[in-house]
C-alpha atoms as one frame of an Amber mdcrd trajectory, in Angstrom:
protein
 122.432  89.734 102.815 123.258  87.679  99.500 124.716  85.195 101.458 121.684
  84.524 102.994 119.494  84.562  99.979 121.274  83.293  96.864 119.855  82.610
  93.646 117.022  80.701  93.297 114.702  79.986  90.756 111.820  77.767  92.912
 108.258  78.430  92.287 108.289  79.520  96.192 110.737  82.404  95.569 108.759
  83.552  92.372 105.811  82.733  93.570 105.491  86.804  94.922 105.942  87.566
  90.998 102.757  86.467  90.222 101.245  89.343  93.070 103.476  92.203  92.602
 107.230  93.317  92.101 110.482  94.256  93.385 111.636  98.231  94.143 114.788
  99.656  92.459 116.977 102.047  92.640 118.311 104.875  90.033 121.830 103.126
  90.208 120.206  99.795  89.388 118.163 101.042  86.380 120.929 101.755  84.015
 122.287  97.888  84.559 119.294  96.824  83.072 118.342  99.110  80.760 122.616
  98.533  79.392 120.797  94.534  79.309 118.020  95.435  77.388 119.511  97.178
  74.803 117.659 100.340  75.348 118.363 104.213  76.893 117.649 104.356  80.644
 114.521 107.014  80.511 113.327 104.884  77.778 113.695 102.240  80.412 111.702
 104.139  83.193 109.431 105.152  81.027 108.093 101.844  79.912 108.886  99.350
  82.469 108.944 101.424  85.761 106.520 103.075  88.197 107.880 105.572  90.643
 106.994 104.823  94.437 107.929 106.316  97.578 108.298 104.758 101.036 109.421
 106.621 104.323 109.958 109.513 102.052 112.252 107.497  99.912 111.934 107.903
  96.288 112.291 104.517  94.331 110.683 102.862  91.621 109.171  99.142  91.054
 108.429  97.378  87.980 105.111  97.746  86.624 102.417  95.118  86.991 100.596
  93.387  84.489  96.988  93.804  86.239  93.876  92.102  85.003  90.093  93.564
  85.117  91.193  96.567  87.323  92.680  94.368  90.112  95.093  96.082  92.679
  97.786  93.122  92.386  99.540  91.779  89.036 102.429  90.062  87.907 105.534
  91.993  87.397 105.900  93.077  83.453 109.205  90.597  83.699 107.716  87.748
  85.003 107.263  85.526  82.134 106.973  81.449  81.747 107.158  81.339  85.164
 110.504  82.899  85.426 112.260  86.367  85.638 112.858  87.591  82.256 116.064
  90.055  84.000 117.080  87.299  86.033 120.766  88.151  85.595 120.570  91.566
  86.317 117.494  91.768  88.889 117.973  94.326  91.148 118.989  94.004  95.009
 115.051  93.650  96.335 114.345  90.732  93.682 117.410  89.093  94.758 117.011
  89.122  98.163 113.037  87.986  98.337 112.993  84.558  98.591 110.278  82.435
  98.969 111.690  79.176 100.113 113.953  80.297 102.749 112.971  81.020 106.748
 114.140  84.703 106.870 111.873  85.961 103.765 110.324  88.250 106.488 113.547
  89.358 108.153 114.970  90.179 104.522 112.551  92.005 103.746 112.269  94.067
 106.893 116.396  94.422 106.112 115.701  95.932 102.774 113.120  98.246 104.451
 115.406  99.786 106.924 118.681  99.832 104.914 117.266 100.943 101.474 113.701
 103.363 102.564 113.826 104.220 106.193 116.894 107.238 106.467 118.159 108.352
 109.921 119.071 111.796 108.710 115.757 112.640 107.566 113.297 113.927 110.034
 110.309 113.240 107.661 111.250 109.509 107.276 111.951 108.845 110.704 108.284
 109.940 111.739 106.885 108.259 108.997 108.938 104.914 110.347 107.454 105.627
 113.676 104.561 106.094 112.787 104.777 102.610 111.263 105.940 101.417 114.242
 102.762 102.351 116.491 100.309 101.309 113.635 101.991  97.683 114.573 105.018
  97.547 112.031 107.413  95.052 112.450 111.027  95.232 113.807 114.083  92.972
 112.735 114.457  91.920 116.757 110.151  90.806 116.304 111.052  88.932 113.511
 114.247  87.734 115.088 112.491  86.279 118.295 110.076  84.190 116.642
């Protein structure tokens, strides 16, 4: 998958910066938190919001939200660039804004990081996806 999508620094691929943030792992918090000088749950605790998708427990950066608004830029974009660009986890990496298969890499990411096979609860909630008109790789793939 980092073949496809390597570095880039375009306004296109941090463009989605400005409108939300990437999701993260507990592996990929101590890299950056070892960057930043600082102890992981000090890490978590200031720069990280925990999420859960397909009953997948994550995190994402927090946003920087104006006025109440559902959508803000993520607390590391700054100057139009990624403040942790060097140590951005495997989501940021991979979202790219000037390349075709943005859609299928993200759909990637979905099934190889949130949606897990040997969980019963996550597969339904996939599914469930699915019929509300979710998106498959092979969709994606025949366009």
């Amino acid at each position: 998958m980092l073949k496809l999508a390597p570095e880039c620094k375009c306004k296109k691929c941090s463009h989605g910066c400005k409108f939300g943030s990437g999701y993260l792992f507990e592996k990929e918090t101590e890299k950056i938190a070892l960057q930043m000088n600082i102890q992981k749950e000090e890490f978590k605790e200031k720069f990280l919001e925990n999420i859960e998708i397909f009953n997948t427990k994550a995190y994402r950066f927090k946003l920087l939200r104006k006025n109440g608004m559902l959508y803000g830029r993520c607390i590391f974009f700054k100057q139009g660039l990624c403040s942790i660009n060097n140590v951005k986890p495997l989501h940021c990496r991979i979202s790219t804004g000037c390349k075709a298969h943005g859609e299928q890499a993200s759909l990637w990411f979905m099934l190889n990081c949130f949606v897990n096979s040997n969980d019963s609860e996550s597969m339904r909630m996939y599914s469930e996806y699915l019929k509300l008109g979710g998106k498959t790789l092979e969709e994606v793939n025949e366009k």
